[in-house]
DOVO-341196 format. One record per residue: residue number from 0; residue in one letter; x, y, z of N, C-alpha, C in turn. Coordinates in nm, 4 decimals. Atoms other than C-alpha are relative to their C-alpha. Example, Ala and Ser with C-alpha at 12.3 -4.5 7.8 and 13.67 -1.06 7.14 Angstrom:
BEGIN
<0, "a", <0.0890, -0.1190, 0.0000>, <1.2300, -0.4500, 0.7800>, <0.0900, 0.1200, 0.0000>>
<1, "s", <-0.0820, -0.1190, -0.0060>, <1.3670, -0.1060, 0.7140>, <-0.0770, 0.1090, 0.0730>>
This chain:
BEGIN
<0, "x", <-0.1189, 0.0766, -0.0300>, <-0.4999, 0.0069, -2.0472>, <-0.0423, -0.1409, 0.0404>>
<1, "x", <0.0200, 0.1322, -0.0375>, <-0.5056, -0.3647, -2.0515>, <0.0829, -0.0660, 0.1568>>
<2, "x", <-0.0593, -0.0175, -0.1650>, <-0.4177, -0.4809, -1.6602>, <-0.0355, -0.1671, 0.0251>>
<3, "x", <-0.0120, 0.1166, -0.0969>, <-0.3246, -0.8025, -1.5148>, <0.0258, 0.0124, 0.1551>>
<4, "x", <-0.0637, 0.0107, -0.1306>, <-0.3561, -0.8307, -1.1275>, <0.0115, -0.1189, 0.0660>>
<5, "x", <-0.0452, 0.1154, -0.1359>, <-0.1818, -1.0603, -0.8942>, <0.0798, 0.0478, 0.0704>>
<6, "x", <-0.0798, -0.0263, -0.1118>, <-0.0442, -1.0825, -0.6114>, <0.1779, -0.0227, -0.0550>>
<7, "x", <-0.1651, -0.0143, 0.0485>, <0.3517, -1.0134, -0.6166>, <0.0542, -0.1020, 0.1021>>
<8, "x", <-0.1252, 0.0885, -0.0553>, <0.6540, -1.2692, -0.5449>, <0.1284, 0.0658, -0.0073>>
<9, "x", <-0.1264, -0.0932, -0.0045>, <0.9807, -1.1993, -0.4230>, <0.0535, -0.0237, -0.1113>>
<10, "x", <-0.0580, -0.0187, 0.1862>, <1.0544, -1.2354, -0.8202>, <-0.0001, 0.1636, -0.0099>>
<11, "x", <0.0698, -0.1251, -0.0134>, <0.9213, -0.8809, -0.7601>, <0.0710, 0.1183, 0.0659>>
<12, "x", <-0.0493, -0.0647, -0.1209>, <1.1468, -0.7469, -0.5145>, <0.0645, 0.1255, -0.0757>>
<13, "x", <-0.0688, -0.1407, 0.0555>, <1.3623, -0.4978, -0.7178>, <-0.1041, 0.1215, -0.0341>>
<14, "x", <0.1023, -0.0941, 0.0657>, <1.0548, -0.3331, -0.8873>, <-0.0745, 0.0562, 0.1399>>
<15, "x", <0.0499, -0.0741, -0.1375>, <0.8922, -0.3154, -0.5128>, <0.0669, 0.0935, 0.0760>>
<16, "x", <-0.1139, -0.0436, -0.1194>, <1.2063, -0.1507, -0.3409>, <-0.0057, 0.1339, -0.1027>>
<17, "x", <0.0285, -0.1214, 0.0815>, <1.1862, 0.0849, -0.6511>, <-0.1089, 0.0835, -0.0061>>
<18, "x", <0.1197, -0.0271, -0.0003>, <0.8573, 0.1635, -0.6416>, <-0.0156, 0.0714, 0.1521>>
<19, "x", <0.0065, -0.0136, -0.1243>, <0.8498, 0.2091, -0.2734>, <0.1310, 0.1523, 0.0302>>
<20, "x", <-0.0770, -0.1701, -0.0207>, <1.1813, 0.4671, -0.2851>, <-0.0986, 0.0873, -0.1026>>
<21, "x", <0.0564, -0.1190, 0.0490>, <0.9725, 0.6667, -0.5598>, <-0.1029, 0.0427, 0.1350>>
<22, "x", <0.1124, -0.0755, -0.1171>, <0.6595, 0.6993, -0.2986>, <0.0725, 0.0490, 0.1018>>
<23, "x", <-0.0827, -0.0817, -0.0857>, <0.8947, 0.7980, -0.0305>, <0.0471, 0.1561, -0.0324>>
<24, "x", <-0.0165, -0.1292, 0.0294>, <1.0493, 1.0868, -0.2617>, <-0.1048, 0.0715, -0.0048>>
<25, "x", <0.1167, -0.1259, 0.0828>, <0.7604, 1.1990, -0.4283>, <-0.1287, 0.0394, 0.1228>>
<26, "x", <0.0683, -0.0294, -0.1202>, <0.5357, 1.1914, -0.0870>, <0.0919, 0.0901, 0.1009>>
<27, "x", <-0.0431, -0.0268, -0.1007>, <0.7585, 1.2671, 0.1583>, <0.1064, 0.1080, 0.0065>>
<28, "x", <-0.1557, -0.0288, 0.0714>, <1.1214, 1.3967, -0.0044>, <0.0724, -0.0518, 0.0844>>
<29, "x", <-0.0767, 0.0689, -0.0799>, <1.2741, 1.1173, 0.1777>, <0.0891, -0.0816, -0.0070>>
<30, "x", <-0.0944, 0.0792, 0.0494>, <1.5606, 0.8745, 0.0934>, <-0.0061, -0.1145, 0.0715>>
<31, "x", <0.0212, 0.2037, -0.0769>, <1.5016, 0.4673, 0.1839>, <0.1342, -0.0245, 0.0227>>
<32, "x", <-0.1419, 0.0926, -0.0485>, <1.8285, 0.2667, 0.3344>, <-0.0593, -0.1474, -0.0732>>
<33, "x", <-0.0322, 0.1704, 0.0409>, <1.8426, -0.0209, 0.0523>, <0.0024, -0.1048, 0.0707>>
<34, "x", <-0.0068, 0.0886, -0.0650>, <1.9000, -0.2190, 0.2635>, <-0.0961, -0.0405, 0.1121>>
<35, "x", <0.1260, 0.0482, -0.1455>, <1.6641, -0.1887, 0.5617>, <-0.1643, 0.0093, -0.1344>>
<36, "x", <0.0819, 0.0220, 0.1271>, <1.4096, -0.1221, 0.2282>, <-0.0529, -0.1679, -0.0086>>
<37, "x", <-0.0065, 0.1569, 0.0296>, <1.4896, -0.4924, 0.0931>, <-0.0138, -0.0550, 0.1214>>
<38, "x", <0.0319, 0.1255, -0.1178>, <1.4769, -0.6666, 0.4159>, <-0.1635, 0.0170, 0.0352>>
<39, "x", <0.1187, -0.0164, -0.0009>, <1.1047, -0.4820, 0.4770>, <-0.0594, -0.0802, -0.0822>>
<40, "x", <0.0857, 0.0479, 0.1018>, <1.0051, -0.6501, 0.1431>, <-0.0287, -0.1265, -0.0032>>
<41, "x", <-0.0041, 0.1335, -0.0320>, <1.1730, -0.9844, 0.2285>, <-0.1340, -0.0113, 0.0790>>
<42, "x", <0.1077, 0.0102, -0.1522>, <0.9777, -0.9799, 0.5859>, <-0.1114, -0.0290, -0.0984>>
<43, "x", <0.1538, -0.0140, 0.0155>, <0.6428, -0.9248, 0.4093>, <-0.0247, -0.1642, -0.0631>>
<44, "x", <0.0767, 0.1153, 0.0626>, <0.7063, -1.2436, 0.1680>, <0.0301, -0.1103, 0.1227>>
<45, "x", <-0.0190, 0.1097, -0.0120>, <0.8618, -1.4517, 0.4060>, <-0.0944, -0.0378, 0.1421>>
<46, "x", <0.0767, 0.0025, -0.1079>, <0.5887, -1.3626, 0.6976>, <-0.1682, 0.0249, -0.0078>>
<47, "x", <0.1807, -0.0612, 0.0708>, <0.1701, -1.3629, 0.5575>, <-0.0558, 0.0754, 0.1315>>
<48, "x", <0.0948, -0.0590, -0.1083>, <0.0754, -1.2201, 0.8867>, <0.0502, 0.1440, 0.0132>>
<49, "x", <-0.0217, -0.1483, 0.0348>, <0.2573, -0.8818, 0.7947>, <-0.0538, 0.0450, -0.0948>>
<50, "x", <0.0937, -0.0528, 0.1123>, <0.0440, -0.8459, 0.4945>, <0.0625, -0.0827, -0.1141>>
<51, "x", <-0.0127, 0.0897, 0.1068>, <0.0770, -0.9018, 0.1257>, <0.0333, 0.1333, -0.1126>>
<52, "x", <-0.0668, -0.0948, 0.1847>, <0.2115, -0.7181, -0.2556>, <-0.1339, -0.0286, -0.0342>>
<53, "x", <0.0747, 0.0065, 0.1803>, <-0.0374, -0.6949, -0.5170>, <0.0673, 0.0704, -0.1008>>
<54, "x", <-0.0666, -0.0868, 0.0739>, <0.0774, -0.5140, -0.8408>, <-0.1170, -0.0781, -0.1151>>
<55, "x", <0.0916, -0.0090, 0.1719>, <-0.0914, -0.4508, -1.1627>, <0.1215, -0.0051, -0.1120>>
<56, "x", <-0.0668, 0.0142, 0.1828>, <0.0804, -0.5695, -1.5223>, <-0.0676, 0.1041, -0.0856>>
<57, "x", <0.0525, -0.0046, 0.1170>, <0.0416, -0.4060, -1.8196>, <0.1255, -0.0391, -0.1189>>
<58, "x", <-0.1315, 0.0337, 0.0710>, <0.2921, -0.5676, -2.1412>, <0.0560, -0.0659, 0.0497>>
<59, "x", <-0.1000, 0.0803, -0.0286>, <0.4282, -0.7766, -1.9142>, <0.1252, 0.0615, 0.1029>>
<60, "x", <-0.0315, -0.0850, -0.0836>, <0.5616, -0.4749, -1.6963>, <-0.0561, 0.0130, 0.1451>>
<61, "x", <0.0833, -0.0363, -0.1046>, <0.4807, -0.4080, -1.3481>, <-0.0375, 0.1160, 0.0093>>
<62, "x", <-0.0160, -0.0915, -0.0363>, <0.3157, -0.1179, -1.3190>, <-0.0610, 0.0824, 0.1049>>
<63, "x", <0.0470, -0.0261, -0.1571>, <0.1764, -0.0428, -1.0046>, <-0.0194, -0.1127, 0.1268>>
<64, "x", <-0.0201, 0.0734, -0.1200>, <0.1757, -0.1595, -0.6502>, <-0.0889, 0.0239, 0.1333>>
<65, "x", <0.1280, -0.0222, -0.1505>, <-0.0678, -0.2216, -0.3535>, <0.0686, -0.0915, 0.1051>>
<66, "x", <-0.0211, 0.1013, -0.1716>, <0.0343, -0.3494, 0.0173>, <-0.0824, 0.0085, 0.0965>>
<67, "x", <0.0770, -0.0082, -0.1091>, <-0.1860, -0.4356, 0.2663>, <0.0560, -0.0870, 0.1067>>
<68, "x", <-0.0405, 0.0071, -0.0948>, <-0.1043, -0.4361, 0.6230>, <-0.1844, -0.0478, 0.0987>>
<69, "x", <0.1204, 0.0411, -0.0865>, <-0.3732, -0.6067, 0.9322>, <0.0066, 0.1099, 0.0929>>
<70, "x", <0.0432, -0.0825, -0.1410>, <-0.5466, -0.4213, 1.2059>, <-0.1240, -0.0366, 0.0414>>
<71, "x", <0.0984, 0.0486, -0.1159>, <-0.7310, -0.6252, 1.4795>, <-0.0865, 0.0915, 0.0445>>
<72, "x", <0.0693, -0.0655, -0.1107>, <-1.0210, -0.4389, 1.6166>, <-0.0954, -0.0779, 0.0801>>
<73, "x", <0.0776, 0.1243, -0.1398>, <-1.1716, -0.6012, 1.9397>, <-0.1370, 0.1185, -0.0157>>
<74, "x", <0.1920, -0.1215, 0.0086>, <-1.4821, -0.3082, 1.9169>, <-0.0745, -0.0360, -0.0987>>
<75, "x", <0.1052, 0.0621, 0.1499>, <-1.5784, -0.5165, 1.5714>, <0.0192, -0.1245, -0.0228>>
<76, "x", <-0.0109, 0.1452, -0.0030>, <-1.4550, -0.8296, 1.6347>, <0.0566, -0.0560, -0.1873>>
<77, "x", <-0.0303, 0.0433, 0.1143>, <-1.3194, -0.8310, 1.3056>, <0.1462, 0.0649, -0.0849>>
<78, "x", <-0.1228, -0.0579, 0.0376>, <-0.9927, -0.7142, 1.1044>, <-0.0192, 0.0981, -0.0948>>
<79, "x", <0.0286, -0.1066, 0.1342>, <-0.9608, -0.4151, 0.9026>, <0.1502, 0.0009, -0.1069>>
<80, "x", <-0.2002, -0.0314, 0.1080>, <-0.6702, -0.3994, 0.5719>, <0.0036, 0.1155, -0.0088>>
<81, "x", <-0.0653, -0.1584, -0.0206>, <-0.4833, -0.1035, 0.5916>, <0.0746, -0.0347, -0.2050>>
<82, "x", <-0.0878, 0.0045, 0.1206>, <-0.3983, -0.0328, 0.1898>, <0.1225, 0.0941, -0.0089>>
<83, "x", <-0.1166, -0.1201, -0.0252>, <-0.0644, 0.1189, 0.1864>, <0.1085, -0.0097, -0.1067>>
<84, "x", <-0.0752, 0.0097, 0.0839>, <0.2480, 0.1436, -0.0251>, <-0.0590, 0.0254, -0.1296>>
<85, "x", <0.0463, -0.0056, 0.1330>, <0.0682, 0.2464, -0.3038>, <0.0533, 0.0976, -0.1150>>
<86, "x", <-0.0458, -0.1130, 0.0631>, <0.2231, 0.3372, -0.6209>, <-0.0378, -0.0703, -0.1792>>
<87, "x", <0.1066, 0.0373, 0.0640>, <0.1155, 0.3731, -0.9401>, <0.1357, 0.1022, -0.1246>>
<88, "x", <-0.1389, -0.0480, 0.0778>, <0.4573, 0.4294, -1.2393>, <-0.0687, 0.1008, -0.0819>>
<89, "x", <0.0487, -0.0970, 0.0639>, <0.4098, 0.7578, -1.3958>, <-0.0486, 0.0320, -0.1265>>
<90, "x", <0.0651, 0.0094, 0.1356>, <0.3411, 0.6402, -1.7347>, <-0.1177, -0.0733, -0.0069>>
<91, "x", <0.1275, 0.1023, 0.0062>, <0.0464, 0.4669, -1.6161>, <-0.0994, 0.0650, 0.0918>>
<92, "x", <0.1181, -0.0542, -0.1360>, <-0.1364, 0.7100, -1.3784>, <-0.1393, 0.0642, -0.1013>>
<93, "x", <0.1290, -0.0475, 0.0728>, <-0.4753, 0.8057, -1.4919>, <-0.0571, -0.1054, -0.1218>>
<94, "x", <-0.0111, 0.1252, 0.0581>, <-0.4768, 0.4925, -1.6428>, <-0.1344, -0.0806, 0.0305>>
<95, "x", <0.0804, 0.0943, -0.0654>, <-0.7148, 0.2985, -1.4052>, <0.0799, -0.1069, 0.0661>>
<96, "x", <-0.0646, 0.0995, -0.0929>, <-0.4422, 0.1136, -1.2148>, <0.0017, 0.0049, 0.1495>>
<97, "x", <0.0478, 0.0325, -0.1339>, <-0.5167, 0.2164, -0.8913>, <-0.1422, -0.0637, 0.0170>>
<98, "x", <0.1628, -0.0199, -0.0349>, <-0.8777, 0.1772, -0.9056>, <0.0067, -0.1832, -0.0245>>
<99, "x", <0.0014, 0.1191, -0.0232>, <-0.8180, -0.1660, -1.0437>, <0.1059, -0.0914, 0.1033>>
<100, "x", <-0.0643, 0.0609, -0.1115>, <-0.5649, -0.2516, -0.7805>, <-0.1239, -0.0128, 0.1467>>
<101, "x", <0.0967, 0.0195, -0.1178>, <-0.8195, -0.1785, -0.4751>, <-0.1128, -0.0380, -0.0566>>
<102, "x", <0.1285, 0.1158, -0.0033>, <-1.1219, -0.3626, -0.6513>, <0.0827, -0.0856, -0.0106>>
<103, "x", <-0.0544, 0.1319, -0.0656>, <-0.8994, -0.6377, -0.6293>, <-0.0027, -0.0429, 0.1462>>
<104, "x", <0.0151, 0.0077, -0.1626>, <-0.8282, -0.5978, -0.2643>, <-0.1263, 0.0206, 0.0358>>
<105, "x", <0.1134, -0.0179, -0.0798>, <-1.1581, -0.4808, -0.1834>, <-0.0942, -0.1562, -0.0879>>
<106, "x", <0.0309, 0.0701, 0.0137>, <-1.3096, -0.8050, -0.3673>, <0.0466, -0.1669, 0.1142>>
<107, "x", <-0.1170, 0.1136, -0.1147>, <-1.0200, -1.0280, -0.1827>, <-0.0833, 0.0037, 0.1626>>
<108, "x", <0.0132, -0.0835, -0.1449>, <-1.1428, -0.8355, 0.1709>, <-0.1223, -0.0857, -0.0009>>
<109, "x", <0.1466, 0.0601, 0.0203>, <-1.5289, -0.9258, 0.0704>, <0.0082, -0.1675, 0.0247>>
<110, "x", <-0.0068, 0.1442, -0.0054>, <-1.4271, -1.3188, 0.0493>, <0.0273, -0.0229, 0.1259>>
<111, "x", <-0.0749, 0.0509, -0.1687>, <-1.2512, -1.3316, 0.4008>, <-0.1316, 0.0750, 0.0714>>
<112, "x", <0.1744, -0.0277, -0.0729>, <-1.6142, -1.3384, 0.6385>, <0.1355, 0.1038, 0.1479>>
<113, "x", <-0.0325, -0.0601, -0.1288>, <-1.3277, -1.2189, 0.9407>, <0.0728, 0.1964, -0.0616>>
<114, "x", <0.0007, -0.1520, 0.0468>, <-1.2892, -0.8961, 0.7078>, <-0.0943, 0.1139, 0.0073>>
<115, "x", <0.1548, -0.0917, -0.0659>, <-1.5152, -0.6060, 0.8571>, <0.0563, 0.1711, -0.0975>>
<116, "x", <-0.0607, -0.1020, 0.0823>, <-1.2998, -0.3365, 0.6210>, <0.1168, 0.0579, -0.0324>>
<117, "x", <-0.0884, -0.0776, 0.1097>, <-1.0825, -0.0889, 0.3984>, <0.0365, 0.1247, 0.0980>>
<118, "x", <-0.0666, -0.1858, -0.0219>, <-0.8175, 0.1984, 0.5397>, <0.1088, 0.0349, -0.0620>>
<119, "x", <-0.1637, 0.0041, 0.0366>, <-0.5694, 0.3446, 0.4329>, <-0.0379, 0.1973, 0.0430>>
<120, "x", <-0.0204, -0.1039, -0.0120>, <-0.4026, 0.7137, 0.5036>, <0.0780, 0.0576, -0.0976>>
<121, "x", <-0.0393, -0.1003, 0.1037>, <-0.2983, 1.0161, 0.3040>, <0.0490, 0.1128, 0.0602>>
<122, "x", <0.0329, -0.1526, -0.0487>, <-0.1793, 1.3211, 0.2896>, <-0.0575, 0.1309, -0.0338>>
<123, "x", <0.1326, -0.1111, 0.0050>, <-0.4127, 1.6027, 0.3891>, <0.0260, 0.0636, -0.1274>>
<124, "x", <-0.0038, -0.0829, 0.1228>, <-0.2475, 1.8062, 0.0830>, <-0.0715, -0.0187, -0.1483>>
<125, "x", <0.0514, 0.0821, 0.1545>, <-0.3383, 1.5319, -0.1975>, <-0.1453, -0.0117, 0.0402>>
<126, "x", <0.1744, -0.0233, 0.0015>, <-0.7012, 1.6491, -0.2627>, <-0.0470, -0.1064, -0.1136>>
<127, "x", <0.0588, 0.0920, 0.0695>, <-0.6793, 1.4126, -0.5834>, <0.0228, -0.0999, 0.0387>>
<128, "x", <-0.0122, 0.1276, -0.0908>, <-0.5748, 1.1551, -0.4011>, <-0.1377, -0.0297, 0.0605>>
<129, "x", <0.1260, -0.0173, -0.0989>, <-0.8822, 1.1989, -0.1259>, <-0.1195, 0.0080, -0.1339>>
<130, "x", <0.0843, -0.0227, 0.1189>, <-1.0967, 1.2877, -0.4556>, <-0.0613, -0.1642, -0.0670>>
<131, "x", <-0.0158, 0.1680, 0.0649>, <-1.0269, 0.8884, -0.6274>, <-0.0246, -0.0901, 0.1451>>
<132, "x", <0.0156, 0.0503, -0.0836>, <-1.0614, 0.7531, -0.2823>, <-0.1383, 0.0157, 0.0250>>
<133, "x", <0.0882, 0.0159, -0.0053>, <-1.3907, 0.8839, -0.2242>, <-0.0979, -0.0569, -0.1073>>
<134, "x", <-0.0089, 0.0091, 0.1332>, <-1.4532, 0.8342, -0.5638>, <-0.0587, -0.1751, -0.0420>>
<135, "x", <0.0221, 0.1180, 0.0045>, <-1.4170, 0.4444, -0.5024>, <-0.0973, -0.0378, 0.1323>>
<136, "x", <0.0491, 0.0531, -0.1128>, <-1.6426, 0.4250, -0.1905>, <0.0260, 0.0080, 0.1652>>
<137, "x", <-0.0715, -0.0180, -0.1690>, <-1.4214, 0.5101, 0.1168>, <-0.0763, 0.1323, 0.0240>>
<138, "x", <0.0494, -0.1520, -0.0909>, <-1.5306, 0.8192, 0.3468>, <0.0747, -0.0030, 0.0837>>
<139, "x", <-0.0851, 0.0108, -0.1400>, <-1.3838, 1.0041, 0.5661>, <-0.0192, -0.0367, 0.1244>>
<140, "x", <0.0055, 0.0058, -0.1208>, <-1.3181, 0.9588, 0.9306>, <0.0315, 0.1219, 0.1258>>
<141, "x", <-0.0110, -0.0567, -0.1612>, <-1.3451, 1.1180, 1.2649>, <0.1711, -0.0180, 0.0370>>
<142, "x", <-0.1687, -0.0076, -0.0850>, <-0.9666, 0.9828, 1.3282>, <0.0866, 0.0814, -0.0484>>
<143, "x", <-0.1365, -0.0422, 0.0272>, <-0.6593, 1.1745, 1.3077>, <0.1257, -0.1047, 0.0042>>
<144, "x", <-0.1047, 0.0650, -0.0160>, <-0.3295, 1.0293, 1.3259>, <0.1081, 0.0337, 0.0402>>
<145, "x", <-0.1974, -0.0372, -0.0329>, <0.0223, 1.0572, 1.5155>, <0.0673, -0.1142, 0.0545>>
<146, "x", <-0.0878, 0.1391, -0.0581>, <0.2883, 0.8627, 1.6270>, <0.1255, 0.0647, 0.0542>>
<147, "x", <-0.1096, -0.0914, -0.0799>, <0.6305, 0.8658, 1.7796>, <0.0687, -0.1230, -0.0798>>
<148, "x", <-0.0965, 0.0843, 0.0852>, <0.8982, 0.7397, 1.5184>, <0.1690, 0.0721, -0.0488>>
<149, "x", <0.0249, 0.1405, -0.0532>, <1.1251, 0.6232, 1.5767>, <0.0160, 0.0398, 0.1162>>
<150, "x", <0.0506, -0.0055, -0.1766>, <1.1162, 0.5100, 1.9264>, <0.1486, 0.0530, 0.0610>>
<151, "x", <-0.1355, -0.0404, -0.0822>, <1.3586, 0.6719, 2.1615>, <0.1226, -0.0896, 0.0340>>
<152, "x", <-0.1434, 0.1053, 0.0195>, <1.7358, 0.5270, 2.0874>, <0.0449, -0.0737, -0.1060>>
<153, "x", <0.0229, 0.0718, 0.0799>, <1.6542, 0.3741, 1.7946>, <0.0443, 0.1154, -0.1279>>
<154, "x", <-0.0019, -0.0195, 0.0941>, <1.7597, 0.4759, 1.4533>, <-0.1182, 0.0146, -0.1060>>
<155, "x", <0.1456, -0.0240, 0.0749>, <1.5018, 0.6212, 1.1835>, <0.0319, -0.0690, -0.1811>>
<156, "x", <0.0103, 0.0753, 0.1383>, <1.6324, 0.4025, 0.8708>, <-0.0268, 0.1020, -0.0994>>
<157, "x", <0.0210, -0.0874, 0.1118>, <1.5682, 0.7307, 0.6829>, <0.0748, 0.1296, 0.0035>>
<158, "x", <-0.0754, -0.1434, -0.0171>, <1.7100, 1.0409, 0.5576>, <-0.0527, 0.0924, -0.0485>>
């Protein structure tokens, strides 16, 4: 598959909000609020310190999508990108569009000297997922993960 990557503009926004409810269903079986969706996507272009789009072309199509989110660590003095939102349109998986989406980012990461590394999370079930991840260089970790969402009083934007 022939693959153009760049970074995405809010020219982009419909295909991201789409892209983003599929990973929700097909991960989670969860339903996005359009609306709080699109304003997430706005935020990202109209704020660089919440992260950034990438997406892979092929034809002139978008067909996959990478977001990376920051995470300060004071124990490394340096920032780590969290790759997230990742989705990858079903006529194009096994393709090589993820793999060339994160050597993009992980080339991007390499240029910035205050970049100390690559995370991103999964779930435990997706073994091919974890499989293509190690696959490209990541290993696992010692961490787990939980949280408390949403915060007490607050609405969960999802259904």
């Amino acid at each position: 598959m022939n693959l153009t990557i760049r970074p995405a503009t809010p020219a982009d926004e419909t295909v991201l909000a789409a892209f983003n409810t599929a990973i929700a269903w097909e991960t989670e079986h969860k339903h996005l609020d359009p609306t709080v969706l699109a304003a997430g996507i706005r935020a990202v272009f109209a704020d660089p310190a919440r992260g950034f789009y990438t997406v892979a072309e092929s034809g002139g199509e978008v067909v996959g999508q990478m977001m990376v989110t920051f995470e300060w660590s004071d124990w490394r003095n340096g920032w780590f990108w969290w790759v997230q939102s990742v989705y990858v349109r079903e006529d194009a998986r096994r393709g090589g569009v993820f793999r060339a989406l994160y050597r993009a980012i992980e080339q991007r990461a390499a240029a910035e000297p205050t970049v100390i590394g690559l995370r991103l999370y999964f779930d435990l079930e997706n073994t091919r997922a974890q499989a293509t991840y190690r696959a490209l260089g990541m290993s696992d970790t010692t961490y787990g993960m939980m949280e408390v969402y949403p915060l007490p009083g607050r609405d969960a934007h999802i259904g």
